[in-house]
C-alpha positions as CSV (number, residue, x, y, z in Angstrom):
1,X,54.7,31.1,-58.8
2,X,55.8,27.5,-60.8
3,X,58.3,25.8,-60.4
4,X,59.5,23.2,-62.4
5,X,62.6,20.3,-62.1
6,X,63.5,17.4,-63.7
7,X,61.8,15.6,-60.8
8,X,58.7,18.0,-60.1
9,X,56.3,20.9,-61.1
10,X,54.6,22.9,-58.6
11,X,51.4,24.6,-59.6
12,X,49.8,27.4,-57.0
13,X,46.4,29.3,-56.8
14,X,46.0,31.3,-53.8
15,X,46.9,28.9,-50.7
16,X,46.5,26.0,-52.6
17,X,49.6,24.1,-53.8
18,X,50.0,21.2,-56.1
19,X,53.1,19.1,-56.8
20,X,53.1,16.5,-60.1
21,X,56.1,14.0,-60.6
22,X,56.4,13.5,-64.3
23,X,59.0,10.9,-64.0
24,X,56.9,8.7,-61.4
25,X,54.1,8.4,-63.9
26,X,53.1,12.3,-64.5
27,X,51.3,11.4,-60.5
28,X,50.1,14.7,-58.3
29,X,52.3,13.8,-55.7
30,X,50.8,16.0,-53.3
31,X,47.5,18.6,-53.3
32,X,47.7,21.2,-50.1
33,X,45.1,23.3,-49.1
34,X,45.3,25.3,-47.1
35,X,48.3,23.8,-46.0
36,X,46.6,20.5,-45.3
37,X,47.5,17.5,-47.9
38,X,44.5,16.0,-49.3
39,X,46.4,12.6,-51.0
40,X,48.2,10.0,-49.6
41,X,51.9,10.1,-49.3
42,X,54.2,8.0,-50.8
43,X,55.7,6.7,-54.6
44,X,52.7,4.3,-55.0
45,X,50.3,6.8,-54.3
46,X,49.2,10.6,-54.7
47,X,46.6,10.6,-57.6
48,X,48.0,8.8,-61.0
49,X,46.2,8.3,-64.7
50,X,45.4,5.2,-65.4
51,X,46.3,4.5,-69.3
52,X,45.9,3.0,-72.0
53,X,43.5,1.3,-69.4
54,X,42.0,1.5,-66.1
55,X,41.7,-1.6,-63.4
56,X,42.5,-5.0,-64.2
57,X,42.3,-6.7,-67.5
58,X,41.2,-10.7,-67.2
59,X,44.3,-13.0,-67.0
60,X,46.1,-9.7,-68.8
61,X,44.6,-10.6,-72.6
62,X,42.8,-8.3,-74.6
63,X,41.6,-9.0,-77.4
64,X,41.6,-5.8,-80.7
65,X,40.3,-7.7,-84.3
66,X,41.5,-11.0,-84.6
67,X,44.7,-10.7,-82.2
68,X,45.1,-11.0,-78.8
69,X,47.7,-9.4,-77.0
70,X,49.0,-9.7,-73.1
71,X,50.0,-7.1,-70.5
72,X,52.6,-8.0,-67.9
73,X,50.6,-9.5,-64.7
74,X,51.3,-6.6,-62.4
75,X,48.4,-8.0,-60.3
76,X,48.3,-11.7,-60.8
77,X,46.5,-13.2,-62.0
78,X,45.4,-9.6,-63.6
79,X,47.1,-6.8,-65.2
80,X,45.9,-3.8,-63.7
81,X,45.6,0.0,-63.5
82,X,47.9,0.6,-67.4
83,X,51.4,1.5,-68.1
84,X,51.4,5.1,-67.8
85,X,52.1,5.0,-63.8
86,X,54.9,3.6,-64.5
87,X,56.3,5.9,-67.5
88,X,58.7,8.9,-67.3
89,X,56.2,11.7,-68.6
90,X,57.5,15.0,-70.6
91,X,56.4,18.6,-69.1
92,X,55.4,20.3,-72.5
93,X,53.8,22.9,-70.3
94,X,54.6,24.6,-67.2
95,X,52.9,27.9,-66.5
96,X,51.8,29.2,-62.6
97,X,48.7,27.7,-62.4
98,X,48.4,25.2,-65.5
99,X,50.5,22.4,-66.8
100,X,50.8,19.4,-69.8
101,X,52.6,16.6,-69.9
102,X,52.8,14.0,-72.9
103,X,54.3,10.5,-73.0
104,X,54.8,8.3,-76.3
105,X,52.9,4.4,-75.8
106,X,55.4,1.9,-76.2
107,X,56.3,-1.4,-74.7
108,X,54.9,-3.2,-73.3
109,X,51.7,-1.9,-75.0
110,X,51.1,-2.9,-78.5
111,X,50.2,-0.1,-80.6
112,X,52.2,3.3,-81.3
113,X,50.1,6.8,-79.7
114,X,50.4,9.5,-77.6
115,X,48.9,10.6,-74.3
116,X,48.4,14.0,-73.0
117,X,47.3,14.9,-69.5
118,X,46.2,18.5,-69.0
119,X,46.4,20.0,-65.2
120,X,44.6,23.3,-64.6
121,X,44.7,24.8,-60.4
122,X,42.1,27.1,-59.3
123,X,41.7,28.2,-55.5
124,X,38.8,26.2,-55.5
125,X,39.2,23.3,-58.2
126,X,41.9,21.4,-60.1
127,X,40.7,20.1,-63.6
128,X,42.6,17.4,-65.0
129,X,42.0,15.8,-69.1
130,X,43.4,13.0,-70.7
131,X,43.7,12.6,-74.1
132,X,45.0,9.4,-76.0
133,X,45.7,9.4,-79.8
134,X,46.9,6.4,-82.6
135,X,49.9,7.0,-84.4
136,X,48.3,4.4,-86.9
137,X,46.2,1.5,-85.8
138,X,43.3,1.8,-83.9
139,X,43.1,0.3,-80.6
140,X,40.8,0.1,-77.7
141,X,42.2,2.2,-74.6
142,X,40.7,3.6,-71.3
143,X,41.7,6.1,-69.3
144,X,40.9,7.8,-65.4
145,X,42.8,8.8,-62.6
146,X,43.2,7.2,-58.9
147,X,43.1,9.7,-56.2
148,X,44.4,8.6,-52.8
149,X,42.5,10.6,-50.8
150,X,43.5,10.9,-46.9
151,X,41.1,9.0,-44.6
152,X,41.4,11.6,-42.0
153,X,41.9,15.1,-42.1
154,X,43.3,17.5,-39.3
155,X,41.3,14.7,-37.1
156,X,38.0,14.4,-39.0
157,X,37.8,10.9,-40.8
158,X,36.2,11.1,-44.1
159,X,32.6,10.2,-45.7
160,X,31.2,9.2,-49.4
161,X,28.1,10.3,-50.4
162,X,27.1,9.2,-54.2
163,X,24.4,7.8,-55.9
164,X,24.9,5.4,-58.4
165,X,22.4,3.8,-61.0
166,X,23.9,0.6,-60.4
167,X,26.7,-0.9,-59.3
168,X,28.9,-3.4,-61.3
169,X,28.8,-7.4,-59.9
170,X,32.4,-7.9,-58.5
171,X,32.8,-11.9,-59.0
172,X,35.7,-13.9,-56.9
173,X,38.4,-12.9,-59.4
174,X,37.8,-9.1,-58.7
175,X,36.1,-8.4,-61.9
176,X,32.6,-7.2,-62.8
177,X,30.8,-10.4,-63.8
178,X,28.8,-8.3,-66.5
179,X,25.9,-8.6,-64.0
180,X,24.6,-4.8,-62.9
181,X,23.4,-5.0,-58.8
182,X,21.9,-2.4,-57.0
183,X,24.1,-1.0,-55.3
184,X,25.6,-2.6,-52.1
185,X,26.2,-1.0,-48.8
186,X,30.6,-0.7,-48.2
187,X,33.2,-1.7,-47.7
188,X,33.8,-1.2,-51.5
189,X,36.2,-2.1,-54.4
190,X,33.7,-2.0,-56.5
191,X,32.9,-0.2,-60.1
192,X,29.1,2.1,-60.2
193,X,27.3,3.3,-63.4
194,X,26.5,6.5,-63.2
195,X,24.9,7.2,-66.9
196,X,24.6,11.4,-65.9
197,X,28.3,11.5,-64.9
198,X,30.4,10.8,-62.0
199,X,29.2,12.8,-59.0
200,X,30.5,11.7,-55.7
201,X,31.1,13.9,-52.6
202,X,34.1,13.2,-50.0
203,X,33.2,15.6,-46.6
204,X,36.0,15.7,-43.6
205,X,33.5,17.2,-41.1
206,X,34.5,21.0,-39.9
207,X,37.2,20.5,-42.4
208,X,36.7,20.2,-46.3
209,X,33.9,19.1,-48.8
210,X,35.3,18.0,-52.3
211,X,32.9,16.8,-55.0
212,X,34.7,14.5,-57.6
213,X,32.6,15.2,-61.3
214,X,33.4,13.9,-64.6
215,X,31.1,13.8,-67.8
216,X,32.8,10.0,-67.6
217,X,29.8,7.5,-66.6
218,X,32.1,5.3,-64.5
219,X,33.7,5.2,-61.0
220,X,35.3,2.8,-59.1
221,X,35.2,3.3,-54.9
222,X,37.6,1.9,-52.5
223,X,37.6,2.1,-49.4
224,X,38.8,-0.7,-48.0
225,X,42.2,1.2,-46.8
226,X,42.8,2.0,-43.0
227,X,45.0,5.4,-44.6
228,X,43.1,6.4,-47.7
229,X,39.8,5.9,-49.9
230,X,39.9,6.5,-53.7
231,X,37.0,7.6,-56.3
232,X,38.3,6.6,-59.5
233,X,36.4,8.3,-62.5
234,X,37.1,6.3,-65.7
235,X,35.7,5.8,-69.4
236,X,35.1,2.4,-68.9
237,X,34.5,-0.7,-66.1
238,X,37.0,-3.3,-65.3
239,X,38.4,-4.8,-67.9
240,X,36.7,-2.6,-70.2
241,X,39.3,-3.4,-73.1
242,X,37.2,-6.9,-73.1
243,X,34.0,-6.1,-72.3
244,X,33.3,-2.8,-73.3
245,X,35.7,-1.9,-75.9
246,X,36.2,1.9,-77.3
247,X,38.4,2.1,-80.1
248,X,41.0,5.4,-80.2
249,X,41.0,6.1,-84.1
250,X,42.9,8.5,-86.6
251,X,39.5,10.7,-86.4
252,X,38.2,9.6,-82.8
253,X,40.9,9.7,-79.7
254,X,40.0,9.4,-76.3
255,X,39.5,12.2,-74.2
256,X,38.2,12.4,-70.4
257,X,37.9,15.3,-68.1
258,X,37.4,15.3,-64.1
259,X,37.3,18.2,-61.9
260,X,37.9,17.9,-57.9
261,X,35.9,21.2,-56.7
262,X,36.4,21.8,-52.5
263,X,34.7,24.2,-50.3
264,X,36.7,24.6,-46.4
265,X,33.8,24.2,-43.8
């Protein structure tokens, strides 16, 4: 069965239970199967949207027309990972297995909208979408989620296996450079193309496979966490609003879908 507080809505599918905190940025606080938690415990962590955008933008400026507008420098000298984390989310929708939440864009970000996030639990999947939409003006946005993944699992610590078409130059100030690498052997904190969609594969030997997939062409990895690794799938690089613009319009808003699909070994 669901159920829903101010403070959380629990979603079930067989043994598989899932927990999202709309007022600590609409997160998924916690993801058990089979009674064992895949994400990382903890306010700051679980597996949060990143919106309007997703990683840092440069020095927090971005530029939309002729005006340039600053974010608050959550990471200095950077802003980073959008505002939505750190919005109280409505539940428009809480049914056993599925829900949606919506929060209004306001301040600090510069242009009125909306953003949806969908949540749909299956025994073998959860399918999350994002949807932003203008209220008037367009705007460039992003949007993606950041899973905290447990390293280890019932003992068995975690591997990555993914195959990028390249993988994005990370200069000193932790941004892409606009130079594309082959990519580089990990440690990672690092942003990959991958032009057929995001297709990476997390195995805890004896334990769990899950495959992280998203028609989204963009993933950042990091793994540079003793507790937890994350595979970000997003609709643009590091400071995308900059270098890679995509403008949400009356007609046009953004949408994204990614889909974590396990199998128990």
């Amino acid at each position: 069965m669901t159920s829903s507080s101010e403070e959380h809505v629990r979603l079930a599918a067989g043994d598989v239970e899932l927990t999202v905190t709309p007022a600590n940025g609409c997160r998924i606080s916690s993801l058990r199967v089979g009674g064992a938690e895949l994400l990382r415990q903890g306010e700051r962590y679980g597996c949060f949207p990143m919106v309007p955008w997703c990683g840092r933008i440069e020095n927090g400026r971005f530029l939309n027309g002729a005006t340039w507008h600053r974010m608050p420098l959550n990471s200095p000298p950077h802003a980073i990972h959008g505002t939505g984390r750190d919005t109280a989310w409505r539940t428009a929708v809480a049914d056993k297995a599925e829900a949606v939440f919506t929060y209004d864009l306001a301040e600090p970000w510069p242009y009125p909208g909306k953003v949806t996030q969908t949540v749909q639990l299956a025994e073998d999947s959860l399918t999350l979408q994002l949807g932003v939409e203008t209220y008037g003006d367009s705007f460039p946005a992003q949007a993606g989620w950041h899973p905290w993944f447990n390293r280890t699992l019932g003992g068995a610590d975690v591997t990555l296996d993914f195959t990028a078409a390249w993988q994005e130059e990370r200069g000193e100030d932790h941004l892409p450079t606009g130079r594309r690498i082959p990519p580089m052997p990990g440690p990672w904190d690092d942003c990959f193309g991958m032009p057929d969609g995001v297709d990476v594969t997390l195995t805890w030997p004896e334990r769990l496979e899950l495959k992280v997939a998203s028609r989204a062409e963009w993933v950042v990895v990091y793994d540079e966490q003793e507790a937890a690794v994350c595979v970000e799938p997003q609709s643009g690089p590091p400071n995308g609003l900059n270098t890679a613009p995509r403008l949400v319009t009356p007609i046009d808003p953004l949408e994204i879908a990614a889909t974590f699909t396990w199998r128990r070994l």
